[in-house]
Chimera marker file (.cmm) of the C-alpha trace (Angstrom):
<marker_set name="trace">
<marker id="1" x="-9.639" y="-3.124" z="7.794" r="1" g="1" b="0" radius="0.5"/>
<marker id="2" x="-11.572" y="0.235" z="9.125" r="1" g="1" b="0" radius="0.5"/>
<marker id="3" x="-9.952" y="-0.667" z="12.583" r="1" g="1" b="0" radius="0.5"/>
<marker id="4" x="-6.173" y="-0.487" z="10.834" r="1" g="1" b="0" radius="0.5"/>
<marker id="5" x="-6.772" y="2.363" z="8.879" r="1" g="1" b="0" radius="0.5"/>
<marker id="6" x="-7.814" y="4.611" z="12.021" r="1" g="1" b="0" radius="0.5"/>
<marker id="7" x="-5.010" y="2.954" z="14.105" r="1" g="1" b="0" radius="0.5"/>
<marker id="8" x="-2.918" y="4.497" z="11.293" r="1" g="1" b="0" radius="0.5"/>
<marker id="9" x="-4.733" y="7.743" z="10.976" r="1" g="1" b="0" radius="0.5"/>
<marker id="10" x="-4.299" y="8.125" z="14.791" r="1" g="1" b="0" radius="0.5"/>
<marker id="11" x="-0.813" y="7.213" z="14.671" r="1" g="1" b="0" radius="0.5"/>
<marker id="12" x="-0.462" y="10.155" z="12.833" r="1" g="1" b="0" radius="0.5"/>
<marker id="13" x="-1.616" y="12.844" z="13.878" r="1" g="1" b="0" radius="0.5"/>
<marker id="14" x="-0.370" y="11.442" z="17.108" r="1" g="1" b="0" radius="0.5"/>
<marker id="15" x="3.060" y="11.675" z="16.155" r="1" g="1" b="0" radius="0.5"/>
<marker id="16" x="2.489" y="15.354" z="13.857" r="1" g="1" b="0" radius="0.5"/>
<marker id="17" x="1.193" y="16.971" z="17.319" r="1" g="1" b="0" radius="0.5"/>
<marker id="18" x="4.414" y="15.208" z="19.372" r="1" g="1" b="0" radius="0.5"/>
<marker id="19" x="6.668" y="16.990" z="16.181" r="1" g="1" b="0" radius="0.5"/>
<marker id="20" x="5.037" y="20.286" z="17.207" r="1" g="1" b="0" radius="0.5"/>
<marker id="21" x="5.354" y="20.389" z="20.699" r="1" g="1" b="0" radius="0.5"/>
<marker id="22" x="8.984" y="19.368" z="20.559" r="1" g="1" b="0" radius="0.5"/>
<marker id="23" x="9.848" y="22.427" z="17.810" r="1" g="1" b="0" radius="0.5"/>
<marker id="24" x="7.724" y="24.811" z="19.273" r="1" g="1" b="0" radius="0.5"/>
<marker id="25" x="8.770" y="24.039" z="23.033" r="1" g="1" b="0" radius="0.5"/>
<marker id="26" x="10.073" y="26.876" z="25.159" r="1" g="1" b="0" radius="0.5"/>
<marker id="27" x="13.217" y="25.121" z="26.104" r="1" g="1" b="0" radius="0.5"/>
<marker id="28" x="14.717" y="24.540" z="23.082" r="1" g="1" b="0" radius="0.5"/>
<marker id="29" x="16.998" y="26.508" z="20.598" r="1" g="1" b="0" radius="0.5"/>
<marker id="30" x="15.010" y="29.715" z="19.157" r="1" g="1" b="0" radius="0.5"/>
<marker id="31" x="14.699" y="29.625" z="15.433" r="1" g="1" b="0" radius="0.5"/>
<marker id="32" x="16.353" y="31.454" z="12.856" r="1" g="1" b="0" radius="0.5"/>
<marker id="33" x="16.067" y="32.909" z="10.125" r="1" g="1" b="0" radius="0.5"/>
<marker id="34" x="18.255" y="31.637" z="6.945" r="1" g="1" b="0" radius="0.5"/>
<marker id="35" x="19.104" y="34.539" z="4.441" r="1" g="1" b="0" radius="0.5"/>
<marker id="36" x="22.134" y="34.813" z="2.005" r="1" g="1" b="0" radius="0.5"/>
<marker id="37" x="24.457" y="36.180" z="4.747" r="1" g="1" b="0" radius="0.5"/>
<marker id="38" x="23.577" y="33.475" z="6.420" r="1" g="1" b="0" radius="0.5"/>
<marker id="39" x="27.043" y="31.781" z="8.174" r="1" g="1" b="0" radius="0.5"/>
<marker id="40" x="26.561" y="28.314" z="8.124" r="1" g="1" b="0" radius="0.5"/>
<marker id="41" x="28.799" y="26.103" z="10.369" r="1" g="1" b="0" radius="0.5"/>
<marker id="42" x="27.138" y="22.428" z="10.517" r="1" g="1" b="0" radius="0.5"/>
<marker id="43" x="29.136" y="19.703" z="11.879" r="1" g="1" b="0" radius="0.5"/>
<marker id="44" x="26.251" y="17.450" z="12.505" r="1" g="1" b="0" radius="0.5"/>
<marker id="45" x="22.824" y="17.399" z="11.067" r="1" g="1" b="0" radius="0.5"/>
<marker id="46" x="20.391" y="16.398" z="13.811" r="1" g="1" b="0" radius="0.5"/>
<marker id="47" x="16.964" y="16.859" z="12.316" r="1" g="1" b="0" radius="0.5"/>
<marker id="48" x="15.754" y="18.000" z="8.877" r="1" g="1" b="0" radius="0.5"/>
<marker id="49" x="12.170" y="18.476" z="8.074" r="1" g="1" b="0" radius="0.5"/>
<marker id="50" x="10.459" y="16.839" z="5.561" r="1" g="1" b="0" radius="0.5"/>
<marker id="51" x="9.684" y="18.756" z="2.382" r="1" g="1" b="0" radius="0.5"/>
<marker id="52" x="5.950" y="18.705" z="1.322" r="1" g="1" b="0" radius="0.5"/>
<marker id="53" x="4.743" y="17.419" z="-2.366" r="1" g="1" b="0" radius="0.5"/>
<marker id="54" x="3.516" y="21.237" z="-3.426" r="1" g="1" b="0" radius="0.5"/>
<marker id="55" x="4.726" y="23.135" z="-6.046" r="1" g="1" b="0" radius="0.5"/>
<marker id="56" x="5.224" y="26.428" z="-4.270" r="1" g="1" b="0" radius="0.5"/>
<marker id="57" x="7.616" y="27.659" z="-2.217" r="1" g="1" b="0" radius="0.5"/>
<marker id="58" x="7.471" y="26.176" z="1.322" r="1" g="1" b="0" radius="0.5"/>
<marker id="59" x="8.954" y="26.887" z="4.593" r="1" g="1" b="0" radius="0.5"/>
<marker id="60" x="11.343" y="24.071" z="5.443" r="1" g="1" b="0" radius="0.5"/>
<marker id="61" x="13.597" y="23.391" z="8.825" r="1" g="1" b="0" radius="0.5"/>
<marker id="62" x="16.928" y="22.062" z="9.799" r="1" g="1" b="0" radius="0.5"/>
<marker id="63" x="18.530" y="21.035" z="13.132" r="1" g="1" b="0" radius="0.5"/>
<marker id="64" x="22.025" y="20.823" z="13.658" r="1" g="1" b="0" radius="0.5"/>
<marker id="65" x="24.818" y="21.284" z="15.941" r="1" g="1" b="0" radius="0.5"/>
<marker id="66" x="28.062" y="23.856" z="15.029" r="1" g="1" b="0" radius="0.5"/>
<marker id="67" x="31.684" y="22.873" z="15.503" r="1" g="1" b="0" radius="0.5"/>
<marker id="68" x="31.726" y="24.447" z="18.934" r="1" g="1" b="0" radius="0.5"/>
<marker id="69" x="28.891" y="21.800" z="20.055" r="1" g="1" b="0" radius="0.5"/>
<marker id="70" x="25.946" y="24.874" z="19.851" r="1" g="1" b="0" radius="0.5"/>
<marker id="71" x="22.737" y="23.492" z="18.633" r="1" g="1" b="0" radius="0.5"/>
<marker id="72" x="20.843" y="25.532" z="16.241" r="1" g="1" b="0" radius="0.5"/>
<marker id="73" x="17.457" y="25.480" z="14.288" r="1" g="1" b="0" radius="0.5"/>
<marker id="74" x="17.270" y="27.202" z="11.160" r="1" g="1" b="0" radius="0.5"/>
<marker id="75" x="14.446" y="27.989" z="9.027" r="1" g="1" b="0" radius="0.5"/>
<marker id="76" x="14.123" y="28.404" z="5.320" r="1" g="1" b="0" radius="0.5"/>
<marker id="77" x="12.497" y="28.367" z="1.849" r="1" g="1" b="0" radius="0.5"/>
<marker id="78" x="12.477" y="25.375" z="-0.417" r="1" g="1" b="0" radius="0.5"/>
<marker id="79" x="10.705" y="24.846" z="-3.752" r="1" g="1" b="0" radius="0.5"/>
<marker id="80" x="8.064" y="22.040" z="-2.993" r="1" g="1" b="0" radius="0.5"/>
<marker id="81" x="8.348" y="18.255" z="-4.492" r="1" g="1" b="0" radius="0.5"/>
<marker id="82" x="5.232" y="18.561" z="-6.003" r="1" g="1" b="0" radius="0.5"/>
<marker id="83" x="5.889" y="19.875" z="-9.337" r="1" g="1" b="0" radius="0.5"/>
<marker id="84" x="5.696" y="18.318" z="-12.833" r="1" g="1" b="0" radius="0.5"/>
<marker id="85" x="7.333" y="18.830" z="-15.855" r="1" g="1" b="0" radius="0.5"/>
<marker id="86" x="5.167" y="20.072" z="-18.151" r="1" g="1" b="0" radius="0.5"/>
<link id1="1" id2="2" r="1" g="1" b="0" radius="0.2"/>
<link id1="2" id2="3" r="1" g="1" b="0" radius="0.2"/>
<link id1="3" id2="4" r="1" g="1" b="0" radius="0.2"/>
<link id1="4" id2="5" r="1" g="1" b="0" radius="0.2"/>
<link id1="5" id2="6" r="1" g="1" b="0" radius="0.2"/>
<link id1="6" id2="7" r="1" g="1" b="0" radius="0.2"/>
<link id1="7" id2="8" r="1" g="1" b="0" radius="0.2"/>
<link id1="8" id2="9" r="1" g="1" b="0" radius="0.2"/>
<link id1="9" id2="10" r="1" g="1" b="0" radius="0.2"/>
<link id1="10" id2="11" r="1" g="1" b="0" radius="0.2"/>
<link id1="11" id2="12" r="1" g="1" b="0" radius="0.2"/>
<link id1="12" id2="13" r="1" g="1" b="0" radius="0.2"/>
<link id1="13" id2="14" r="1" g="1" b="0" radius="0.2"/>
<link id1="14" id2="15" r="1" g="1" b="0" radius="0.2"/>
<link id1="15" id2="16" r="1" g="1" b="0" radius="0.2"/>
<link id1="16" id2="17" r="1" g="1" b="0" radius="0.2"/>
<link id1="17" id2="18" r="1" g="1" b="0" radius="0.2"/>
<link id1="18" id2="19" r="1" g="1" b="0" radius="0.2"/>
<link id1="19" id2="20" r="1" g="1" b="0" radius="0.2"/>
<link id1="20" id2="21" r="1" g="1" b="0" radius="0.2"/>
<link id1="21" id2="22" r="1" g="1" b="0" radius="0.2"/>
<link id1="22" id2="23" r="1" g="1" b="0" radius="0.2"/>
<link id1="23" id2="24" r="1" g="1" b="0" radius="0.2"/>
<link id1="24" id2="25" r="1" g="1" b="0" radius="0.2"/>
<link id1="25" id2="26" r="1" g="1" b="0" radius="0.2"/>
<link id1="26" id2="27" r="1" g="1" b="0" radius="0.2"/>
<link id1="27" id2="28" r="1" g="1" b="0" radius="0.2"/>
<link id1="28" id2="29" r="1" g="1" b="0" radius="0.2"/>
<link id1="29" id2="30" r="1" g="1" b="0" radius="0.2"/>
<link id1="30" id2="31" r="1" g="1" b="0" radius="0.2"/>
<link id1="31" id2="32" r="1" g="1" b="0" radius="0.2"/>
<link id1="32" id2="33" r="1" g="1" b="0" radius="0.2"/>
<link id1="33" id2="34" r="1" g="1" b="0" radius="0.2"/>
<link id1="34" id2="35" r="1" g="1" b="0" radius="0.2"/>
<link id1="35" id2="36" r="1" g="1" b="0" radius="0.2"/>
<link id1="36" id2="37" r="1" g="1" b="0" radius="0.2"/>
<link id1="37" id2="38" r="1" g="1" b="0" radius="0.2"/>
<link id1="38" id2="39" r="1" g="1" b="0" radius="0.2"/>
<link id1="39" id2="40" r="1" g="1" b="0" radius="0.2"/>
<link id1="40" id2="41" r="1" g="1" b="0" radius="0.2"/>
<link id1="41" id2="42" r="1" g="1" b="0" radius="0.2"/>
<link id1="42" id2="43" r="1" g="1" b="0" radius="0.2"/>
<link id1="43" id2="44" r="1" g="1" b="0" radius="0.2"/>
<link id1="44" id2="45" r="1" g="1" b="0" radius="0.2"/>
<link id1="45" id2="46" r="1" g="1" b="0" radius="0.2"/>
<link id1="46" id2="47" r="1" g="1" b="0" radius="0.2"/>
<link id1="47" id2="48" r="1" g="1" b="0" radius="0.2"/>
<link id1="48" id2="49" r="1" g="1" b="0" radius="0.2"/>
<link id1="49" id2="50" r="1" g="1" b="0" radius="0.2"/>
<link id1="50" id2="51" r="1" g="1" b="0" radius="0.2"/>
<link id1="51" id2="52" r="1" g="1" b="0" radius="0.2"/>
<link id1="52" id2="53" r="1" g="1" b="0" radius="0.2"/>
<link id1="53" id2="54" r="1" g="1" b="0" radius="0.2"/>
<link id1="54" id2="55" r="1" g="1" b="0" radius="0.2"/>
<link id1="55" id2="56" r="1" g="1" b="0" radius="0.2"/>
<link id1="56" id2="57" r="1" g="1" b="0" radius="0.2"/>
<link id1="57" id2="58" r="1" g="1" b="0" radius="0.2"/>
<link id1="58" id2="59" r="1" g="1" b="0" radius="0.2"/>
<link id1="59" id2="60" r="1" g="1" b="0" radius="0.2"/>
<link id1="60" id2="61" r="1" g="1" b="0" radius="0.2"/>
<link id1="61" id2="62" r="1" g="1" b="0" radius="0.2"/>
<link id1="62" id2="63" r="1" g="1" b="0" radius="0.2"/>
<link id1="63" id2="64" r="1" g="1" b="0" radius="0.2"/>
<link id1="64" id2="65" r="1" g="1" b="0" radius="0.2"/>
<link id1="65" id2="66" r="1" g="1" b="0" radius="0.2"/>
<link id1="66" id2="67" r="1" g="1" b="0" radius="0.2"/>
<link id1="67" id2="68" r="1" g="1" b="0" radius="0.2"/>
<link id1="68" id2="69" r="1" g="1" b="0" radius="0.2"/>
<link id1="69" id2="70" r="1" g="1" b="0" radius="0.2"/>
<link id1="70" id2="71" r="1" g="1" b="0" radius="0.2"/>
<link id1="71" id2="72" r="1" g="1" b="0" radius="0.2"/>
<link id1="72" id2="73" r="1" g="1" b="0" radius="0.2"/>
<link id1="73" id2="74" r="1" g="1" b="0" radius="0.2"/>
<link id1="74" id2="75" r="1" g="1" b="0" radius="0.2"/>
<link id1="75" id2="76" r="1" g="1" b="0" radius="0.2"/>
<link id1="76" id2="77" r="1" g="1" b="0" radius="0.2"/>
<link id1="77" id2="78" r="1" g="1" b="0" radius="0.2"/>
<link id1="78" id2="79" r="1" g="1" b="0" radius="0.2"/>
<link id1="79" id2="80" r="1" g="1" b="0" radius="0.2"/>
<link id1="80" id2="81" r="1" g="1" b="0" radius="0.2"/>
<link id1="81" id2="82" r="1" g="1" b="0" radius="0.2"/>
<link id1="82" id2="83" r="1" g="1" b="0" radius="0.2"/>
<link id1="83" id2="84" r="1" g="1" b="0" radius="0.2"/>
<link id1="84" id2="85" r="1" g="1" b="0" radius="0.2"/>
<link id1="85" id2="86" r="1" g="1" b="0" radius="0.2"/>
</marker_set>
């Protein structure tokens, strides 16, 4: 039971440190900045980050290619899944 539960606990942060290195590699897109001006032309969603159970405002990510085939990664701020109704 200890021996699956570390296996899973490895898995991980295995697989949070791969997530890292791929969106904060050099080669790919740089990231911008969403604000209300913001042009948004999304033909295809490629990757969406997940959205953390918090109840505060939280920095959240998309992926996505435009209709002329340019990928872009966009960054913006998203209320948090981790509020209750009170």
């Amino acid at each position: 039971m200890k021996a699956a539960l570390l296996l899973v606990a490895i898995s991980g942060i295995c697989t949070s440190a791969m997530a890292a290195t791929v969106l904060d590699s050099p080669t790919r897109v740089p990231v911008e900045q969403y604000a209300y001006s913001t042009h948004l032309d999304i033909a295809k969603v490629v990757w969406m980050s997940t959205i953390p159970r918090s109840c505060e405002v939280v920095p959240a990510r998309i992926d996505y290619i435009d209709s002329k085939g340019q990928e872009h990664l966009l960054e913006y701020q998203v209320m948090g899944n981790g509020c209750v109704d009170g």
